[in-house]
C-alpha positions as CSV (number, residue, x, y, z in Angstrom):
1,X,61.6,-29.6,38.1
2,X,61.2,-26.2,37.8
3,X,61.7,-23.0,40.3
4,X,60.0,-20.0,39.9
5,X,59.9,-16.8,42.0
6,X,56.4,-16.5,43.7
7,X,55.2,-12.9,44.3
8,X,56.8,-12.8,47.8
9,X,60.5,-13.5,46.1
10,X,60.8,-17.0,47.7
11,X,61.3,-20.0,44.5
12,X,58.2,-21.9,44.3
13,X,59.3,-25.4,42.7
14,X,56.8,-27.6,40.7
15,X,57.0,-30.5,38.7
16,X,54.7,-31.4,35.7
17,X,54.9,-35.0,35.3
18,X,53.4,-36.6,31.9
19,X,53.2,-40.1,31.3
20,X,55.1,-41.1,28.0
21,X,51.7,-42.8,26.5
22,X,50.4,-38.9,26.2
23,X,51.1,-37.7,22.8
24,X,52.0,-34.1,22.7
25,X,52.6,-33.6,18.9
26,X,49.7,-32.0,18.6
27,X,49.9,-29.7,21.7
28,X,48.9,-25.9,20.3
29,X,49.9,-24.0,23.1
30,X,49.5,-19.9,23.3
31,X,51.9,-18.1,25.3
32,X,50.5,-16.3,28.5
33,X,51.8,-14.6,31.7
34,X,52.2,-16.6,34.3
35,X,53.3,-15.4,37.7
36,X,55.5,-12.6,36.2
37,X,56.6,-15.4,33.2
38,X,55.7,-15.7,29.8
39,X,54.9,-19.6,29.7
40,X,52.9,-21.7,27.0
41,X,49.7,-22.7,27.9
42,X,47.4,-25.4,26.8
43,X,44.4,-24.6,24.2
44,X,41.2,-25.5,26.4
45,X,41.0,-28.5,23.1
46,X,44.6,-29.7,24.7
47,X,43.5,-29.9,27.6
48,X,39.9,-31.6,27.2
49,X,42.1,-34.2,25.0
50,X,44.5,-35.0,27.6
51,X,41.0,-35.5,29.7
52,X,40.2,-37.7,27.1
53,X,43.2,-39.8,27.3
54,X,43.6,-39.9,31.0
55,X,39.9,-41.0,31.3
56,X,40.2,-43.6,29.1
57,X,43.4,-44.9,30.5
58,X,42.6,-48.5,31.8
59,X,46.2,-48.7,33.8
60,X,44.7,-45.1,36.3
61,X,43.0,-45.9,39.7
62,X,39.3,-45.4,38.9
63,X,38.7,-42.7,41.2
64,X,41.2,-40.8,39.3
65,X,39.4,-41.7,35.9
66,X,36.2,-40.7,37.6
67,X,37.6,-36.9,38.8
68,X,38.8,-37.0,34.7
69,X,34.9,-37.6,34.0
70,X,33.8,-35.0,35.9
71,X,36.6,-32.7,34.6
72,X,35.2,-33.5,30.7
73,X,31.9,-32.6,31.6
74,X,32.7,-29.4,33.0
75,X,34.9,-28.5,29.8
76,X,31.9,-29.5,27.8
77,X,29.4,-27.4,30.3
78,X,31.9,-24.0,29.3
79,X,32.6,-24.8,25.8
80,X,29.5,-26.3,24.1
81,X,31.8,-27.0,20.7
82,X,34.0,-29.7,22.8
83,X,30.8,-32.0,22.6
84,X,31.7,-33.0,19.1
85,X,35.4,-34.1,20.0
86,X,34.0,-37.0,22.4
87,X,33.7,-40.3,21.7
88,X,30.3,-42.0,21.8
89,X,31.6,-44.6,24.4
90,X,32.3,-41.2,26.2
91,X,29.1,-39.9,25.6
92,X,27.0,-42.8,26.7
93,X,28.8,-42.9,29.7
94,X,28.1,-39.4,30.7
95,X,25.1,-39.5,29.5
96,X,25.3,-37.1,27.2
C-alpha cells in the first residue's frame, strides 16, 4: 500500500497488486509526474506484455481474459509496431 496526497491534500491510498507468475525483469520503466510525484511508469511494450501474459493466463476468470483481449487490441490499434510482439495463437484469435 501506498498513500499519496491527492490535489485537495487528503492521502489517496492504492495498492498495485501483481501476481508472482508476472516476470518484471524486463520492466523498462521511464520516470514521469504523477499527481505532484515523480513515479516510474510502464513503456506502452510493458504494458502490452503484461496484456499478453494476463490474457494467456488459464487460472483468470474468462471475462477478465476477455477485457485483456480487448485491452491488446486497442494497444495494437495506437501503436501499429506492437503487432509484431503477438503471438500467432494471439493473432488468430483476434483475428488479426
Amino acid at each position: 500500500m501506498r498513500d499519496i496526497m491527492n490535489r485537495h491534500g487528503n492521502p489517496d491510498r492504492f495498492a498495485l497488486p501483481l501476481p508472482v507468475c508476472y516476470n518484471l525483469t524486463s520492466v523498462s520503466a521511464v520516470k514521469k509526474q504523477v499527481l505532484g510525484y515523480k513515479l516510474p511508469v510502464a513503456t506502452i511494450e510493458d504494458v502490452l506484455q503484461g496484456k499478453l501474459w494476463a490474457a494467456q493466463d488459464e487460472t483468470r476468470r474468462m471475462s477478465k481474459r476477455q477485457k485483456d483481449l480487448a485491452d491488446i487490441m486497442r494497444l495494437v490499434e495506437s501503436k501499429k509496431s506492437l503487432l509484431s510482439h503477438l503471438p500467432a495463437s494471439l493473432k488468430s484469435k483476434l483475428g488479426i
